[in-house]
N, C-alpha and C positions, 0 to 999 in steps of 0.2 A: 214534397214527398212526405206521405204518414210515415209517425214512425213508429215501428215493431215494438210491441213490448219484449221482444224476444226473440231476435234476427238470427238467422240461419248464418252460420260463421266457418267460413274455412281458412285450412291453414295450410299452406303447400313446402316440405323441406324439401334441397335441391341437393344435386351432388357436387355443387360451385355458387360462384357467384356471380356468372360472368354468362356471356350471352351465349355459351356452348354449353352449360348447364340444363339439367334435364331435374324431373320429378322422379322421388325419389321414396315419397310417404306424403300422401295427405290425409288431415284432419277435418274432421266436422264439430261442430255445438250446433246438436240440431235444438227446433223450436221447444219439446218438451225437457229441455237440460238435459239428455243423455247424450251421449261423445260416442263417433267413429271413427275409427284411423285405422287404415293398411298401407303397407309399405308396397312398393313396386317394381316387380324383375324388369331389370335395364331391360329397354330392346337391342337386338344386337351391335346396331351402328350407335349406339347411346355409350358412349367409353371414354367421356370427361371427367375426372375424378378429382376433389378438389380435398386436401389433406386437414386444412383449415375448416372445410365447410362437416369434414367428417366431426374435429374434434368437436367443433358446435353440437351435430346432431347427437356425434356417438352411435353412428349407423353403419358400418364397414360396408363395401361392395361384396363384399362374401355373403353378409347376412343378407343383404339385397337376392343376391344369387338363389340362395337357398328359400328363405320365408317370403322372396317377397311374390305378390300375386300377377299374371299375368296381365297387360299393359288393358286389352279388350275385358276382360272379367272387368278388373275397377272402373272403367270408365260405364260399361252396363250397368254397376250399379249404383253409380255416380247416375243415369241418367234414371233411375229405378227410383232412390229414393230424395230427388229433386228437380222430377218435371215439373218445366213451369214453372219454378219459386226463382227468387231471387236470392244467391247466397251472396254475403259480403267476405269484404279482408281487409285487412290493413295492409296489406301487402299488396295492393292491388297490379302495381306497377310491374311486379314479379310473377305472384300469381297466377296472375290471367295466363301470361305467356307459359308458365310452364302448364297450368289445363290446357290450354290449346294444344302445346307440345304433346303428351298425353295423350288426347281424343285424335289428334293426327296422325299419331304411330297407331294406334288403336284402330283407325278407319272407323269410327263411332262419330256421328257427329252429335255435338253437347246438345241439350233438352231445355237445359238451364241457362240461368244468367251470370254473371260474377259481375259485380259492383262494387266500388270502394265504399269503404264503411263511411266517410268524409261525407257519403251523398244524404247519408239519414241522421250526423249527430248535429244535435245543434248548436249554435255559438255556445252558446251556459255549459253542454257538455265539452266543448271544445276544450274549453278553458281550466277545466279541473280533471280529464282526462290523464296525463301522465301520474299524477300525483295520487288520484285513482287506482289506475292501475299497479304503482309501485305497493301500494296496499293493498291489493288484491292478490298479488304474488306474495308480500309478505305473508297474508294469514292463508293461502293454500299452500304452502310451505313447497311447491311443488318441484321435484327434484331434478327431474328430465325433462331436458327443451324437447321435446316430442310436440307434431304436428295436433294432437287433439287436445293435447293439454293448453298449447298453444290458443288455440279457437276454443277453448273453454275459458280462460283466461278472460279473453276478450270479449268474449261472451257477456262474463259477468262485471268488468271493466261498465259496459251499454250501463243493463243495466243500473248500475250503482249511481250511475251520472245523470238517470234520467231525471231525478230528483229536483 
């Protein structure tokens, strides 16, 4: 597979960790380096809440409640600004299943791809990848695990390695 100079990245936070876990904010690092992220109003029967996953995000079910966007809105524009593209994740194992969860409650079906990022980096990036990354988060000093800052990260993680 070619590889991107500049991969489409997303990043899905959940409201657990465990397989009754839903989506709860996803992020994007789209192709020209600008970042997307909205959070996402539970659907009704979505009421697993994990207390651990909250401190991670730092997202309460309230704020969910009140700001976040209805389940069909995101996935429309989920399919709006990524038909057709391949987005990656490092998370892929997770990911996928909470998008599918998402476009399933949503009755939307996805336009797009989700792939592990594993598919495009290559051995050379393999291998200097964490080390990378922990210096990529050092100098963007970045405060909040949030789902775009996340897929920004990684984003530029790619990049840095292509070297």
């Amino acid at each position: 597979m070619a590889q991107p100079s500049e991969p489409l990245i997303v990043d899905v936070e959940a409201s657990g960790f465990g397989g009754h876990s839903y989506p709860i904010e996803i992020g994007l690092a789209l192709e020209d380096g600008s970042k997307f992220c909205t959070l996402i109003a539970p659907a009704p029967d979505w009421t697993h809440w994990d207390d651990e996953a909250e401190q991670v995000h730092r997202v309460s079910r309230d704020i969910l409640e009140t700001y976040g966007k209805p389940l069909r809105e995101v996935a429309l524009f989920l399919n709006e600004i990524l038909a057709g593209k391949t987005v990656y994740t490092d998370g892929w194992v997770v990911d996928k299943p909470w998008l599918t969860t998402l476009f399933h409650a949503a009755n939307v079906q996805m336009d797009f791809t989700v792939s592990s990022l594993e598919m495009i980096l290559s051995p050379a990036q393999m291998a200097v990848w964490h080390e990378t990354k922990d210096r990529v988060l050092d100098e963007m000093e970045l405060k909040r695990h949030r789902a775009s800052y996340d897929a920004l990260v990684i984003q530029e993680t790619y990049k840095r390695t292509l070297t």
